[in-house]
C-alpha positions in Angstrom: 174.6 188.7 100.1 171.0 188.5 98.3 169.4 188.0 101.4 171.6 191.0 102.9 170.3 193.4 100.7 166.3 192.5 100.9 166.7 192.8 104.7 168.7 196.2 104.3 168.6 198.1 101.1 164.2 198.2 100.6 164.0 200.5 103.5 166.8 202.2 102.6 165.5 202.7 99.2 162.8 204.4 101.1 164.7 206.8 103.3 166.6 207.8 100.3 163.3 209.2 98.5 162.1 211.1 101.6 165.4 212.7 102.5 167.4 212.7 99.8 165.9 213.0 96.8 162.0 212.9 96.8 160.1 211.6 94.5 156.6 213.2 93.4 153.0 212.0 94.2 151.7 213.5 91.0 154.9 213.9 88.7 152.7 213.7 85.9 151.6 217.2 86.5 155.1 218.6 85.5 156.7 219.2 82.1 159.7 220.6 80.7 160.2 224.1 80.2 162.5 226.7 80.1 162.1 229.1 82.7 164.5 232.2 81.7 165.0 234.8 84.6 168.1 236.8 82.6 168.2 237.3 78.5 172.3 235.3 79.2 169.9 232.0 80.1 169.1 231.6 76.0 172.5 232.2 75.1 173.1 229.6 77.2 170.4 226.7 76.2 168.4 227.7 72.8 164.6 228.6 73.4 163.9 226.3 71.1 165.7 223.3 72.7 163.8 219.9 72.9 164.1 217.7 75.9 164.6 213.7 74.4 164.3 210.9 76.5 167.9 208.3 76.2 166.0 206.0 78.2 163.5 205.2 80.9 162.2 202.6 83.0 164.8 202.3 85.5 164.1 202.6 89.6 166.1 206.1 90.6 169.0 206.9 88.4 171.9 208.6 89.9 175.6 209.2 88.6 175.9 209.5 84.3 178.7 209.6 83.2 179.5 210.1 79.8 181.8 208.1 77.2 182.8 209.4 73.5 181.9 205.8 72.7 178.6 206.4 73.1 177.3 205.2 76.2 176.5 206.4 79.6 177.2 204.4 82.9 173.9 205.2 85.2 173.6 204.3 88.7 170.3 202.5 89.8 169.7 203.0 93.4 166.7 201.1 93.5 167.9 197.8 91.4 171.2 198.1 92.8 173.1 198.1 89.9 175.1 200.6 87.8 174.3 200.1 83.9 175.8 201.1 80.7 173.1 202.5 78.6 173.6 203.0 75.2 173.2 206.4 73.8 171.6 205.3 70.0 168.7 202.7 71.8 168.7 203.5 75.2 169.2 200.0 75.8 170.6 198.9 79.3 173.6 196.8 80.2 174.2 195.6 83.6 178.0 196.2 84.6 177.5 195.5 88.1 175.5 195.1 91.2 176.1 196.6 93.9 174.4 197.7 97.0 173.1 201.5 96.4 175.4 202.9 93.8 175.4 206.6 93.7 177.9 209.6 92.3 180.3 208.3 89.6 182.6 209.9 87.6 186.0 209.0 85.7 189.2 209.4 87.2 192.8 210.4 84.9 193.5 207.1 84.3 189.7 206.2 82.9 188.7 204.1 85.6 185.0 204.5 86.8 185.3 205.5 90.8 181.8 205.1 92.4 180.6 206.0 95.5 179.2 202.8 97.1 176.6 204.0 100.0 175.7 200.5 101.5 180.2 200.0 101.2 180.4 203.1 102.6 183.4 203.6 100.1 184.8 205.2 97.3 185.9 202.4 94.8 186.9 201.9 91.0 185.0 199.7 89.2 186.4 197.6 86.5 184.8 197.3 82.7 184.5 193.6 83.9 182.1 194.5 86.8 184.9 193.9 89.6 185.2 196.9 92.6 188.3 197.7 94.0 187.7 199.9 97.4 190.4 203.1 97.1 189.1 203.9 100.9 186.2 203.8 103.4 187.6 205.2 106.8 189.0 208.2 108.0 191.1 208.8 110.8 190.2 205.0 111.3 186.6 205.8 111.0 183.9 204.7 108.8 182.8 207.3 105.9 178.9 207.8 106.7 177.8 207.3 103.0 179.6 208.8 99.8 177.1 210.6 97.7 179.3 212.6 94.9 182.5 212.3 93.3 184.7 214.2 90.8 188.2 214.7 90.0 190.2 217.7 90.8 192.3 219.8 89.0 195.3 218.2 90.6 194.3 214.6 89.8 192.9 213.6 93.7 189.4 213.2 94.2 187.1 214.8 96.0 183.9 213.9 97.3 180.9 214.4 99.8 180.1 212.2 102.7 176.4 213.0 104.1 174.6 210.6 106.1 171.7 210.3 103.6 172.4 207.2 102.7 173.5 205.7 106.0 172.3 201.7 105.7 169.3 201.1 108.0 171.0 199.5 111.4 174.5 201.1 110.9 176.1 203.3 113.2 177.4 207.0 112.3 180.9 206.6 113.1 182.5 210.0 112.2 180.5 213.2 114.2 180.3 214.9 110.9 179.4 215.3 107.2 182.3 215.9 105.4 184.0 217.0 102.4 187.2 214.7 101.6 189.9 214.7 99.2 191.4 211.2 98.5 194.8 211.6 96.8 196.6 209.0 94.5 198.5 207.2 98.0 195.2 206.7 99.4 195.6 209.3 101.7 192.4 211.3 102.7 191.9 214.8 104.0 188.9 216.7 105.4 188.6 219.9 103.8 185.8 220.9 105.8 182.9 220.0 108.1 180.6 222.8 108.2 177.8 221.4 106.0 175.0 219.7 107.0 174.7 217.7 104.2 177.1 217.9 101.6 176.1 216.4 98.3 176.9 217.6 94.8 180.6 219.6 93.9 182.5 221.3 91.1 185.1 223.2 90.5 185.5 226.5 88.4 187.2 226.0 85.3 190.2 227.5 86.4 190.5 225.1 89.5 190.2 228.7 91.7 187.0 228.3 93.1 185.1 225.0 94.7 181.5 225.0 94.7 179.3 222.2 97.4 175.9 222.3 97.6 174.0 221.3 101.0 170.8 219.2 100.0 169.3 219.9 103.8 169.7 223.9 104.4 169.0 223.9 100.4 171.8 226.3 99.6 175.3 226.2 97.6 178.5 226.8 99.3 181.9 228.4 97.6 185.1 228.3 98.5 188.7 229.3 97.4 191.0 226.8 96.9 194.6 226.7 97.6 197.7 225.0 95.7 197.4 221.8 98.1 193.9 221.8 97.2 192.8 222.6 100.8 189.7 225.3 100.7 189.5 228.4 102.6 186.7 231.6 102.7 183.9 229.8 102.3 179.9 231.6 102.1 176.8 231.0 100.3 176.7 231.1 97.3 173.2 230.7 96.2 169.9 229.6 97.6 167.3 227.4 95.9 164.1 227.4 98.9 161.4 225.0 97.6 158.3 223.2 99.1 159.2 220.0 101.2 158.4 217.9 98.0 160.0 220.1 95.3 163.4 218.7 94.9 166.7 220.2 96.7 170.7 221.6 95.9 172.4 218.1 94.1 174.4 217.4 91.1 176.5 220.2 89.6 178.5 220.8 86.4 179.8 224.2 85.7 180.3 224.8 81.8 183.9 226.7 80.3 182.6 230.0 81.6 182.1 229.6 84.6 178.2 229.0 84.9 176.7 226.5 87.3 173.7 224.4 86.4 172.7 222.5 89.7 169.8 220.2 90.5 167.0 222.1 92.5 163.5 222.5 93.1 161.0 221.3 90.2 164.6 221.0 87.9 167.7 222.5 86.5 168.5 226.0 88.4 171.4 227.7 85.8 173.4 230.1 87.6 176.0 232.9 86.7 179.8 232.9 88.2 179.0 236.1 90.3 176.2 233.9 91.8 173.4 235.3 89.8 169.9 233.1 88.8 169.7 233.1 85.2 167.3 230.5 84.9 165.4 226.7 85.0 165.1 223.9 83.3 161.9 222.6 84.6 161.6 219.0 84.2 159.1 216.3 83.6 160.8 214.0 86.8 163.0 215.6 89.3 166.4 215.6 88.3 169.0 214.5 91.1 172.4 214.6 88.7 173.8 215.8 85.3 176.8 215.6 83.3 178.4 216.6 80.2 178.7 215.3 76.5 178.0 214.9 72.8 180.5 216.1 71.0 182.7 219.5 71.8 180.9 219.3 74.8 176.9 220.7 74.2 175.4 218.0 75.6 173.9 217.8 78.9 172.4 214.5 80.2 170.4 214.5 82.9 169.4 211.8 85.7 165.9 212.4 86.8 164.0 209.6 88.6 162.7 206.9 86.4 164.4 208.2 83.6 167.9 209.4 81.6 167.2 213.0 79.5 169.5 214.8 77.1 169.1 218.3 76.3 171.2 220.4 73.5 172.8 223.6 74.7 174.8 225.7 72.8 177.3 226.3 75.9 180.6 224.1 76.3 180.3 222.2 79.3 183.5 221.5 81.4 184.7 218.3 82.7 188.0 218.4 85.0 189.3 214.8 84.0 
């Protein structure tokens, strides 16, 4: 297994800067700031709001997830490990390794599903650091390499299949990147195929509306969903352009109203329900994920690089689980 991953996961550690989520030459250069576009972006995130740092030090972090007992679990996609990092010290406990952990989130029964890139699975991971794999083929298949993750407002999961993380010397199987939904049976379903490469989802807080961003034509997709959670009418909705090194469309959390905040270029883009730029959170490391916590919600942790970030809004985020 250890000599597995030196022969496999180094390069691929590489491909995943350069395609997936690039890293900066001179990231020093950059530092938070709150770039508001429409006076609703400070209602929003206080103009006044300071960026603290949980904790740093880590290869490329991917996947928070937030517990009220006061940890995160972070995905390290360059050690190879998920950790639990404690929110008080920022210290780091290893709960597993695992070959290129990415996208986490909870499912309704508080298990920790992961999407495991070098598996090429979905899986739920135990507090003990044991993996269970919920599935890894469709239509007998391999998945190419699940990137994000969340629950849906029907309990299944749904998650993104790009080939960004495709381990070096593997074979694309399936002649598409997909978005899937993986139900409590173990059955999956394609919902659709028309992205290039899917990466980061949400739904709306009423479950009516599911947004998917594409990381390579940089732009957010929404669709509307039906009762059996199949998605129909989809178009753009947003763009975030950027240089070739500026970051592109990942993670995404929606708060109670509706609003999107969605990795992009440089940092956080904050966008309206009716698809409008309010603002960004420009940040000292490109962010590649985000989620929700603190008490009542205000909380938003942020993956970025090197580093875990938490920033106090005065919004209520929403989380579907």
């Amino acid at each position: 297994m250890k000599v597995m991953k030196i022969v496999i996961l180094a390069p691929l550690s590489l491909f995943l800067f350069a395609i997936s989520s690039p890293v900066f030459a001179q990231q020093g250069a950059r530092k938070f700031e709150l770039q508001p576009i429409s006076p609703k972006f400070s209602t929003l995130i206080p103009p006044n709001a300071k960026l603290e740092t949980v904790a740093t030090g880590f290869g490329f972090t991917e996947g928070p997830v937030w517990d009220p007992a006061g940890f995160l679990y972070v995905s390290d996609e360059e050690t190879n490990k998920i950790f639990r990092v404690d929110l008080r010290d920022g210290r780091k406990e290893e709960l597993i390794s695992l070959g290129d952990p990415d996208g986490n989130t909870y499912d309704r029964h508080g298990r920790l599903i992961d999407c495991a890139s070098v598996l090429r699975a979905i899986i739920a991971v135990s507090k003990d650091g044991k993996y269970k794999i919920l599935a890894d083929r469709f239509e007998g298949k391999k998945f190419n390499s699940p990137n994000d993750v969340i629950v849906g407002p029907d309990g299944a999961l749904y998650f993104t299949d790009p080939t960004l993380d495709l381990p070096k010397g593997q074979n694309q199987e399936l002649p598409f990147q997909g978005v899937f939904r993986l139900d409590k049976n173990g059955n999956v379903r394609l919902l659709t195929k028309e992205l290039t490469q899917p990466n980061g989802l949400a739904f709306s807080p009423d479950g009516k509306k599911f947004y998917v961003d594409d990381s390579e034509q940089r732009n957010i997709r929404v669709y509307d969903v039906a009762s059996d959670g199949s998605l129909t009418n989809g178009r753009i909705f947003g763009e975030e352009p950027g240089e070739k090194n500026d970051g592109v469309p990942d993670g995404i959390k929606v708060d109670r109203d509706g609003n999107l905040f969605v990795t992009g270029p440089k940092g956080i883009w904050v966008w309206s329900p009716d698809g409008t730029h309010l603002g960004t959170i420009a940040m000292p490391e490109q962010p590649v994920n985000l989620t929700w916590g603190g008490e009542d919600l205000h909380t938003l942790y942020i993956t970025a690089t090197t580093s875990v970030y938490r920033l106090q809004t005065t919004t209520h985020g929403f989380v579907s689980h």
